[in-house]
N, C-alpha and C positions, 0 to 999 in steps of 0.2 A: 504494500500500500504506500502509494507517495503520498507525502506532506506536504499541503502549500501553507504558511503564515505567510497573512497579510499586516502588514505596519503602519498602522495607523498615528496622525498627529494627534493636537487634543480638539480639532475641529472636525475631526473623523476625515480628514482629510486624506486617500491612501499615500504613501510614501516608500512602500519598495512591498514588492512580493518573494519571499523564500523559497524555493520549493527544494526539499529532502526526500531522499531513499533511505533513510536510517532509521535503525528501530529505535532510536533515543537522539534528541534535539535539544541541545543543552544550548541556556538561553540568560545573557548576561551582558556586562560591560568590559572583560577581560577578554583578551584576545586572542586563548583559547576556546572559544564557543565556539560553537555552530553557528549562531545567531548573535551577532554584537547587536549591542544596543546605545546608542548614543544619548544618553539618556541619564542627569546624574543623581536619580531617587532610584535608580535600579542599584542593584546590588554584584558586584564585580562575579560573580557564580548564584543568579539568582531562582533561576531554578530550570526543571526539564520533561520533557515532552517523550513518558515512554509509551511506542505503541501497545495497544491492549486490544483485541479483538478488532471491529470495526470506529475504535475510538482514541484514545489517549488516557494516560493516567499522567497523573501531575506530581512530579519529585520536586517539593520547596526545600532547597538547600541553606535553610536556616536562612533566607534572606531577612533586610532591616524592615521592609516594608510589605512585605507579602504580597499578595495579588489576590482580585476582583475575580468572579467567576460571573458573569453576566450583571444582575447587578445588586450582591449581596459579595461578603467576605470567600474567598475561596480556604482551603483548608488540606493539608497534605495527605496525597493519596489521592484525589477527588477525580471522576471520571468527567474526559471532557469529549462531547460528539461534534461532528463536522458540521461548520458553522456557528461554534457556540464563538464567543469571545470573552478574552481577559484582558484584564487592566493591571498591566507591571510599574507602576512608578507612574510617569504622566503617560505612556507610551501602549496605546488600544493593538490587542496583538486577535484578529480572525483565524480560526485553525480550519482548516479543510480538508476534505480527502479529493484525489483526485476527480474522483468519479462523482462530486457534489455536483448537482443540477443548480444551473444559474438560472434567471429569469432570461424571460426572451426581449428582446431588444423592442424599446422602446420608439412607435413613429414617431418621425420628425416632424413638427407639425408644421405647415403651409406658413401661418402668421409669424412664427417664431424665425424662419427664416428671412421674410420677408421684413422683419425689424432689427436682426442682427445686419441687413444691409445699410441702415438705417449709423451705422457704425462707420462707414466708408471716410475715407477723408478729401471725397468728392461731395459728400452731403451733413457732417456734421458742422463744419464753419459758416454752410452757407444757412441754415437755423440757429444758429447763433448771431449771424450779422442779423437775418431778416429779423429777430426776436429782438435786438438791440432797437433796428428799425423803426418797429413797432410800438416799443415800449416810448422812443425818442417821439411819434409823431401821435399818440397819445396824451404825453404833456402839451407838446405844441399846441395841439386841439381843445386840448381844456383847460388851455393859459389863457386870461382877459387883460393881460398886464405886457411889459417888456419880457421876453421869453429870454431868458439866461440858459445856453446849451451846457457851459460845463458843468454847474451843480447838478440839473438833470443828467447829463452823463455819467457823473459819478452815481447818482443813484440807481440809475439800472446797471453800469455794473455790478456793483451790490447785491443788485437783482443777479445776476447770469452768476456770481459768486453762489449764489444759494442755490441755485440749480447746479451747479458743481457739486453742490457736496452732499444735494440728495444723488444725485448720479453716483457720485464713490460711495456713500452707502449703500443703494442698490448692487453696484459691482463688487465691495465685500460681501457683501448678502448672497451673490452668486459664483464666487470666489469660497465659500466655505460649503455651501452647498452642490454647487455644480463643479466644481474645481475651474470656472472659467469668468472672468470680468465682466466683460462686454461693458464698459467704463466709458466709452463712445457712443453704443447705442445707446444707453441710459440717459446721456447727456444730449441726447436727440429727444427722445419719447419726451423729455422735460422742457427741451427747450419747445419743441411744437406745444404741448399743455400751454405753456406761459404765451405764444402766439395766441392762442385760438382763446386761452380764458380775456385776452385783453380785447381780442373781439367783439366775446360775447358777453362782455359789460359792455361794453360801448352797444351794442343791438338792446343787450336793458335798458339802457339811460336814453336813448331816442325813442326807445317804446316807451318808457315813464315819463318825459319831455313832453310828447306828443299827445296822451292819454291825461296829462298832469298829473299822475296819481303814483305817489311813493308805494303802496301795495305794490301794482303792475310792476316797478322795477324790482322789487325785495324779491318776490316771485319768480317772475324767469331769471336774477341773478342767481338764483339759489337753484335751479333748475339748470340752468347754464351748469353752474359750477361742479352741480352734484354727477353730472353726466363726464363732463371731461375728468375729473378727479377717476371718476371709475376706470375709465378707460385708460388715462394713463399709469395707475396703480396694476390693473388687468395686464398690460405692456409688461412692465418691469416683474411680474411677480411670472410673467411666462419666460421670460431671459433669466430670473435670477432664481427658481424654484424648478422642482420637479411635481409639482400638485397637478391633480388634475384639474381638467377644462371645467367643472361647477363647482370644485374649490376655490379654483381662481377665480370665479367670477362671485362667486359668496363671498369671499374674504375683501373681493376691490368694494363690493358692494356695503357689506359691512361697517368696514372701516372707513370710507366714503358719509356713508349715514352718523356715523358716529363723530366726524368733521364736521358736519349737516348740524347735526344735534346742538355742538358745544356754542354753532356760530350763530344759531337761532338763541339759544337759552341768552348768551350773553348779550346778544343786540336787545332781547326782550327784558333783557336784568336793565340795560341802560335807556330804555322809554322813557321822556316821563307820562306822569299817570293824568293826562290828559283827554279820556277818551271821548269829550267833547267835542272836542276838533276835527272836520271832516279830514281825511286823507287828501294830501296834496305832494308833487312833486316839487322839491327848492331849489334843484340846481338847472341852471343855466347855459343854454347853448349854443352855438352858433345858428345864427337864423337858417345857416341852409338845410340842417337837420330836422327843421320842421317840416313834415308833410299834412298834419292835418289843420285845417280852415282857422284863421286866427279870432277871437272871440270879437265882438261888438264892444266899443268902449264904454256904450251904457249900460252892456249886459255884463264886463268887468266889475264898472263900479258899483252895481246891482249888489254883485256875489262877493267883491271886498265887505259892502257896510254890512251884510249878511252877515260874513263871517268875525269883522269887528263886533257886532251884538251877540254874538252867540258866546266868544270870545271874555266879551264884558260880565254876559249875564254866569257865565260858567265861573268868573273868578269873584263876583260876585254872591254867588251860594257856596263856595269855598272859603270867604271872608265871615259870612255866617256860621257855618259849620265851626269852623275854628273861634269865633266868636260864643257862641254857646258854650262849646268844649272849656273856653275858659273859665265862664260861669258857671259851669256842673264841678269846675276845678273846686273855686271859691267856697261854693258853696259848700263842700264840700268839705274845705277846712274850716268853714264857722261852723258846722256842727260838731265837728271834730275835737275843738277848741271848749 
């Protein structure tokens, strides 16, 4: 029976495969082994691997630190079968026989391909400039003042900084997982997100411009947002994961909603508590983003003293309210007293 051990980092990362004809596999940091180990919690003759039937038996040569049998303490003597693994010091060691059945290879999938292209250094600079672009004619557009390009430039670098370094998280994420980076497409899949989400605020803010109603924008920006967030989380967790296709899309989904959740709760923590006031949009555009008919100036001024009296009369029963509340105070303490 041949022996293969496999060598594992402490990321399960593999790092060299063994393979033995010997009925005994002595496993250690001295360099009389069979098996060195570079490794300095291992024990210079830390122990060894006698064949027994269709398995192993485990000789612990009195090492300092002993060894993990899956995932409880191992113990000497202990029978180990193909495919179990042990833990020597930091160093994950898989035992095999030859004749162990592997899984069948896994298909490649269509998209996954089509987004590690996505990685080229014919297409990562040019979503990086266009994303600069964009971010640069964004400010422009919704400056009313003398527009100052280097402060804005520095700020979207800034910007394309932070998409760097969710990119090298997703490329260790898939560096420890998949044993491969992909540090380029990652920093593609991100930079289009940051295109397409600056889009599509800007399509909310002409839909709530035009509508005048802060709803309609909070709405599709959060619709916007929650759809590109999926997608591009979806992207990266297909380059940096081995999950399947409705794990991935549960977990971009998930996590997506759970972003959703925190940015609703805190926009709604900071309202204030004016639910008098009808819904309106306050920010301001360039006229040519208007499509729809512009109001009558005496249907304007109509709906301004409208909303001045409603305005009045609303802080007006909150002047009473808190005017009472003082005299229930008072009163309160002269009885008391």
């Amino acid at each position: 029976m041949t022996t293969i051990v496999e060598i594992r980092g402490r990321g399960g990362q593999l790092l060299e495969r063994f393979r033995s004809d010997a009925a005994q596999i002595s496993i250690g940091r001295a360099f009389d082994n069979e098996l060195i180990l570079e490794d300095p919690y291992v024990s210079p003759h830390h122990l060894s691997l006698v064949k027994a039937g269709d398995g192993w038996l485990i000789n612990d040569h009195d090492s300092l630190n002993g060894y993990e049998h899956g995932s409880r303490p191992g113990k000497d003597g202990e029978f180990v079968k193909s495919g179990d693994w042990l833990r020597i010091g930091h160093t994950e060691l898989r035992v095999y026989r030859e004749e162990h059945v592997v899984a069948e290879a896994l298909p490649v999938d269509g998209a996954e391909i089509r987004l590690a292209r996505l990685g080229r250094h014919a297409v990562w600079p040019v979503l990086l400039f266009v994303s600069l672009a964009v971010f640069l004619g964004q400010a422009y557009l919704g400056s009313f003042q003398e527009f100052r390009w280097l402060p804005s430039l520095g700020e979207q670098i800034n910007w394309i900084l932070g998409v760097g370094i969710i990119a090298a998280f997703w490329a260790l994420v898939g560096r420890l997982l998949r044993h491969r980076a992909g540090f380029l497409a990652h920093l593609s899949i991100w930079s289009l997100y940051g295109i397409c989400a600056v889009l599509a605020s800007w399509l909310a803010s002409i839909a709530g411009y035009n509508f005048s109603s802060g709803g309609v924008f909070a709405a599709l920006d959060n619709v916007f947002s929650f759809g590109l967030q999926v997608g591009a989380l979806w992207a990266s967790l297909l380059l940096a994961t081995t999950l399947t296709r409705n794990w991935r899309l549960g977990c971009a989904v998930c996590v997506s909603a759970a972003f959703l959740a925190l940015g609703l709760i805190t926009t709604g923590g900071s309202q204030r508590e004016f639910s008098a006031i009808p819904d309106y949009y306050g920010e301001v555009l360039q006229p040519g983003f208007r499509w729809a008919p512009a109001a009558e100036p005496a249907q304007t001024a109509a709906a301004v003293t409208q909303l001045v009296e409603r305005v009045n009369a609303e802080a007006a029963r909150l002047a009473a309210e808190e005017a009472q509340q003082k005299k229930g105070r008072r009163t309160s303490v002269v009885e008391g007293d």
